[in-house]
N, C-alpha and C positions, 0 to 999 in steps of 0.2 A: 504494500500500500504506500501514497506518495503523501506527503501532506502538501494539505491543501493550502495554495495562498491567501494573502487575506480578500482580497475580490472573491476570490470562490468560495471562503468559507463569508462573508456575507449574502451571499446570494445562496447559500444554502440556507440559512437562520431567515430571512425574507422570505423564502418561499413556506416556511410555517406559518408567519405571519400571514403573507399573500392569502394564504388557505383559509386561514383566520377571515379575514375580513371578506371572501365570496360568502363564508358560511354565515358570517354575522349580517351581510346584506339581504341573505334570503331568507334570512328569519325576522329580520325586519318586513317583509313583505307576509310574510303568515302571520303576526301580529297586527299587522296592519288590517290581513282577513278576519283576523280572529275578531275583531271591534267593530268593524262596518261593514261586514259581510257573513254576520251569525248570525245572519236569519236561513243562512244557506248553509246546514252543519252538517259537517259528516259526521261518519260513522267510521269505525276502524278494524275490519277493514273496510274498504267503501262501499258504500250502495252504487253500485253503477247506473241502477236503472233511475236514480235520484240527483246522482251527480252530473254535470253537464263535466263537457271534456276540458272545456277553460279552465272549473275549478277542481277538477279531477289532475291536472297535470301541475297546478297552482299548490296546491297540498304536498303532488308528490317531491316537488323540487324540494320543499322545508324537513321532508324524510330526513337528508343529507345534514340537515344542521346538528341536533344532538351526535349522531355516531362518528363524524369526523371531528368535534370537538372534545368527545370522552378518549375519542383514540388520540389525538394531538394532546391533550394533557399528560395521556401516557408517556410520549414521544418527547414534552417537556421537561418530564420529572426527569428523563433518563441525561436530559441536556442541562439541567440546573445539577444534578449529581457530578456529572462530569464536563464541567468546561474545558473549552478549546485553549484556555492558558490555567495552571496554575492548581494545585492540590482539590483531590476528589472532596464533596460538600456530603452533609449527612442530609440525605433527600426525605426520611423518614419523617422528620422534627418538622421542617417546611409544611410537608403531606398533611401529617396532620393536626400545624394550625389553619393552613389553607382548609381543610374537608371543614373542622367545625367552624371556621368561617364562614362558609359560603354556606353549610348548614343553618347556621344563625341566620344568616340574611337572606334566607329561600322563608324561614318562618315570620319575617319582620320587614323589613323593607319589601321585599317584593310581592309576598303576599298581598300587601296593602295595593300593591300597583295593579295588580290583579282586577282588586275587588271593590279596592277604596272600601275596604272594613277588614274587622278581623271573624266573622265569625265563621270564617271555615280558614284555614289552614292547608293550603295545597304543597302537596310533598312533589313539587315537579323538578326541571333538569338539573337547575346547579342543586337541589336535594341528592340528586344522583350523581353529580359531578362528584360534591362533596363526600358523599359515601364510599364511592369509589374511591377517591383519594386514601381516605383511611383504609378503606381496606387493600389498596395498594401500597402500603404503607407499613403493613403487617405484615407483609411476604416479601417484600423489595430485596431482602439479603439472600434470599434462596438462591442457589445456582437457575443459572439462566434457560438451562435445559426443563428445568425442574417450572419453572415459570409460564415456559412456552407449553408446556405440558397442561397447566391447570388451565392457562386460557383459553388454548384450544377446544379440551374438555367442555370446559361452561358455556363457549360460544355457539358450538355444533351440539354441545347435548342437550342445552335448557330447552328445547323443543320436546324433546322426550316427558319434560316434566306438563307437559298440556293437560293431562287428564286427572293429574292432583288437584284436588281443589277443596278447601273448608268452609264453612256457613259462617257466619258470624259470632255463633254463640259455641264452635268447638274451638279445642283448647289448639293450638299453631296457628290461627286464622287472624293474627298480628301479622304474626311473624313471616307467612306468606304472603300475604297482600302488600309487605315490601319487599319482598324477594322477588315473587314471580308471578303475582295477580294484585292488577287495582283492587281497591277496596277504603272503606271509610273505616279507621283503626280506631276512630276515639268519635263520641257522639255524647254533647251535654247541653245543659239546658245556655250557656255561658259558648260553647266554644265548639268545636267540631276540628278533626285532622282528615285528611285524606290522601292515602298513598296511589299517586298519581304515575311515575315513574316507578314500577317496577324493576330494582337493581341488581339483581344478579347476572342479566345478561352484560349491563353494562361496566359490569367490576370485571369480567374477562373480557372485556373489549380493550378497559384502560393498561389490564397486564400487557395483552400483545401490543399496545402502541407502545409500554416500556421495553418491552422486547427489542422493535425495529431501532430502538435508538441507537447502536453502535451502528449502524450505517450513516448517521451522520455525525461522527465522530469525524474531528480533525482532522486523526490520520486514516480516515478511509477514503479511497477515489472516487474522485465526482464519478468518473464514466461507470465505475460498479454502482454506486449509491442508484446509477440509473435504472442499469438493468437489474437490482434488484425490484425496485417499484414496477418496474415495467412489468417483470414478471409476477410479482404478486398481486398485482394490480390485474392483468388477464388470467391468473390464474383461480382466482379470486371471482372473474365474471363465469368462466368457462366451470368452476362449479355449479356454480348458478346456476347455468343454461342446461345442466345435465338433470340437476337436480329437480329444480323448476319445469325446467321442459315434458318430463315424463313424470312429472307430480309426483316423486319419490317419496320426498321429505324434505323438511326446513320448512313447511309452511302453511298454516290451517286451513285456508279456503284455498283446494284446488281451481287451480283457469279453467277454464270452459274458451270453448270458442264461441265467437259474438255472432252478430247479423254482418258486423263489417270488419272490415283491419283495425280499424281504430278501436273498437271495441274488444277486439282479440287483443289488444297490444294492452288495452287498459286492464282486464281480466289479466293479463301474464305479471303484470306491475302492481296490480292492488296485493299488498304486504301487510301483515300486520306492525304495528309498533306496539302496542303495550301489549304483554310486551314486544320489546323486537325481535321476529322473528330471524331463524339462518337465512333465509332469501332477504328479509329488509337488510341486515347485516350485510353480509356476501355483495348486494347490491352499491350499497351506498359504501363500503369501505375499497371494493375494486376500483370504483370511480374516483374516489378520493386519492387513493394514492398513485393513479393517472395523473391526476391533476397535480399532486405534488411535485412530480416529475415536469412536468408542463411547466408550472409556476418558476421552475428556476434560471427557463429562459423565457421568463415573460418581457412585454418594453417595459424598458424602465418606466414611465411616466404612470402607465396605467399600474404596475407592481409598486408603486410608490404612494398612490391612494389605497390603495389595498392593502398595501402592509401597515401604515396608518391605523386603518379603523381596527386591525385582526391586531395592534399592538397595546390595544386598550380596551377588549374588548370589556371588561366588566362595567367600564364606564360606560359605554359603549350600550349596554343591555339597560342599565340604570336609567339612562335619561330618557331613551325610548320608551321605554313604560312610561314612564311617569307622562312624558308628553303625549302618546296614546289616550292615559285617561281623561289628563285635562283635554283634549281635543273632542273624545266622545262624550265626556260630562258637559262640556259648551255645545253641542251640537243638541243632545237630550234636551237641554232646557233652553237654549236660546231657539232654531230652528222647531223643536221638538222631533218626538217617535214619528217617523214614516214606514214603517217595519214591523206593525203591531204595536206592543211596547218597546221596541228597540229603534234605534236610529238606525239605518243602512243604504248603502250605495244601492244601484238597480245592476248592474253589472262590473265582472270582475275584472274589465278593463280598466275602471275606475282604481282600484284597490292597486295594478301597477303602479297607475302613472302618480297617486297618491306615494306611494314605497320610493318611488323616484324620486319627486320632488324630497320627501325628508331627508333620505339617503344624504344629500347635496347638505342642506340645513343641517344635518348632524355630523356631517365630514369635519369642519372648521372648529368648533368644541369640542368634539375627539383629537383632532390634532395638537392643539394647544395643551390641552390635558395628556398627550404624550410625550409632547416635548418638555412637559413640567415634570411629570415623574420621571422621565430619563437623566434630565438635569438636576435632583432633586435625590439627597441620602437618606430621606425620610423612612423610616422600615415600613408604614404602614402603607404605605401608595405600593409596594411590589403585589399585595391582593389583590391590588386593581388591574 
């Protein structure tokens, strides 16, 4: 292996970011659905016969956002453990004040952005971020064979586990409905919880993205770092297509063929996510680290907004809520409800070029807020 210069080894650390901020932009557009376009709600997997194919393809791009970001966390812990100068870090301690971080603030700040109240409590992604964190955190010193082994295991077996299931009132129906089934874990007259993200599939997701991280080590070569993406990246779809294709396994609602292509193709792509199944997995992780590979010769200008927003992202997620609700709480009462009781767009053209324009508006306070914690020793701004 050669080491790599410093141009090359920037443009490998930017193409994590790069990744970062596509995933953060397309989650900004399903949040943007998610508020003025819930009169139009799926189901998971999708109702095809309910979904129109605008908001059938509009959903599935936002798939991609949780599993490339729990796998990129992996992929960070392995790069904050080992920097490209200077003595190995204890990744463990970081892991997990970051998990109950972002634990904390899945039940308290964002909650609220949610709902604008607290009486439910949703256990959604950074609940699962942070979960995974610690429990990548518990195992982080295992040998590396030993690692790739559990993740494997959890990522292709949690499917096996579909037919476990408890009621509410028997004894493990906590403890499963945050492992491997949604569920409302706590119900009172004051407060309510509800495990939303299901996390076992995706604490063996965060293992294997610690795994890949010695391919972007220093001293490993660009041109292998490639073709190893390249090839776990189609090897990765070409499971899929074997799997998926002759409705093996990895996925609870087999395809069917439609009336048209487009409906065949919608049928072969409806995945489940809660949880994630090996097809949504398989799916959205081949493509991701395609695009990893992609991103490291992207043009600079467009990889330079993009590594931006993907270098703040927590910021990044924060003010987007927030501005979400104040935007649908003024429309509620200033316009009012055209939607029933809801306020909503008439179509999901709308819900783009809405994701667009903020995108733009949200770029320049991410920015500033990057260049401030970059320039900045403060300990508490590395969470952000």
């Amino acid at each position: 292996m050669t080491i790599e210069t410093a141009s090359t080894i920037k443009k490998r650390i930017d193409s994590i970011d790069i990744m970062r901020g596509i995933v953060m932009l397309i989650m900004l557009l399903d949040h943007v659905r998610e508020r003025f376009f819930y009169q139009q709600q799926v189901t998971d997997p999708m109702n095809l016969d309910a979904t129109s194919t605008e908001l059938f393809f509009t959903r599935f791009a936002a798939h991609f956002c949780a599993p490339a970001f729990v796998f990129l966390t992996g992929l960070s812990a392995w790069l904050y453990r080992h920097p490209a100068f200077g003595e190995q870090r204890c990744a463990r301690t970081f892991l997990i004040k970051r998990g109950l971080f972002l634990i904390a603030l899945e039940c308290t700040v964002i909650t609220f952005q949610w709902m604008g109240n607290y009486q439910m409590i949703w256990l959604q992604v950074i609940w699962a971020i942070g979960i995974s964190m610690l429990a990548l955190a518990m195992v982080i010193n295992l040998p590396r064979a030993w690692l790739i082994a559990i993740g494997l295991t959890i990522v292709f077996g949690h499917n096996l586990l579909t037919p476990i299931n408890f009621s509410p009132d028997e004894w493990g129906y906590t403890l499963w409905a945050i492992l491997h089934d949604r569920g409302t874990i706590l119900t009172t007259d004051v407060i309510g919880i509800r495990a939303s993200y299901p996390v076992l599939p995706w604490i063996g997701l965060i293992i294997l993205g610690y795994c890949l991280g010695p391919i972007y080590s220093a001293h490993f070569a660009a041109d292998k770092r490639h073709q190893w993406l390249l090839a776990l990246g189609v090897g990765c779809l070409a499971i899929l297509a074997v799997l998926r294709g002759f409705n093996l396994y990895g996925e609870t609602l087999d395809w069917q063929q439609g009336d048209t292509l487009v409906m065949t193709v919608k049928s072969i792509l409806n995945f489940t996510k809660y949880p994630p199944s090996l097809a949504f997995l398989l799916s959205t992780i081949g493509i991701t680290l395609l695009c990893l590979r992609v991103m490291e010769n992207i043009h600079p200008r467009i990889g330079n907004v993009l590594s931006t927003i993907g270098s703040a992202p927590m910021f990044f997620y924060i003010v987007h809520l927030y501005l979400l609700l104040v935007m649908y709480k003024f429309a509620v009462n200033v316009i009012g409800p055209n939607q029933g009781e809801l306020f909503g767009f008439d179509h999901i053209g709308y819900i783009w070029t809405m994701a667009a324009v903020l995108a733009v508006l949200l770029y320049f306070p991410t920015k500033r807020f990057s260049q401030y914690k970059h320039q900045s020793n403060k300990p508490w701004l590395k969470y952000l």
